[in-house]
C-alpha positions, 0 to 999 in steps of 0.5 A, spaced: 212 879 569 217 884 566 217 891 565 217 894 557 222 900 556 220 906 558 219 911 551 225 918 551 219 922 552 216 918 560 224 918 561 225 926 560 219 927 565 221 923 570 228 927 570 224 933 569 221 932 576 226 929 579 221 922 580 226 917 578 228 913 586 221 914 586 219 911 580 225 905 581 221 905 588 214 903 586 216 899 580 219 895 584 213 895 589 209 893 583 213 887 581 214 885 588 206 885 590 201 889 585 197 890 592 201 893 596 197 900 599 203 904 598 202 903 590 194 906 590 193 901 585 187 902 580 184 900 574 181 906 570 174 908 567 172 905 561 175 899 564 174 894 558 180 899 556 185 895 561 189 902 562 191 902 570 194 908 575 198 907 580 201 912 585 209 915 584 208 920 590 202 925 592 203 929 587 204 924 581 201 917 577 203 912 572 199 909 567 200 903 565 197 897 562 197 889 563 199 886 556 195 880 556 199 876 550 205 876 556 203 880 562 208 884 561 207 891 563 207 898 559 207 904 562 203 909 557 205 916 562 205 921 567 200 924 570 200 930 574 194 927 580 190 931 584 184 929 590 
């Protein structure tokens, strides 16, 4: 599994809120092993959709799809994630 480029837009959010270790962190987490806890890794609602969240740090998620021609992963977005 690869990672597909990030758009301009995922890449100034990022930098606004200062999460790119964090982000580095858990792609490579995501990578390593998609289970891993730290990752909070879910498939959201609708799920015919195939659209997933993982965790960046408390306050942020990613939104991600599994593209399943290639595998490859797209992240669609940041979010802001509140419990």
């Amino acid at each position: 599994m690869k990672i597909l480029p990030i758009s301009a837009k995922i890449l100034s959010q990022l930098t606004k809120y200062s999460l790119e270790t964090k982000f580095k962190k858990q792609i490579t987490l995501l990578l390593s092993n998609p289970r891993h806890p730290g990752l909070h890794l879910e498939l959201l609602e609708p799920k015919q959709h195939g659209i997933y969240s993982f965790r960046i740090d408390r306050k942020f998620r990613a939104l991600c799809i599994f593209r399943p021609d290639t595998g490859d992963l797209e992240i669609l977005a940041i979010t802001v994630h509140y419990h």
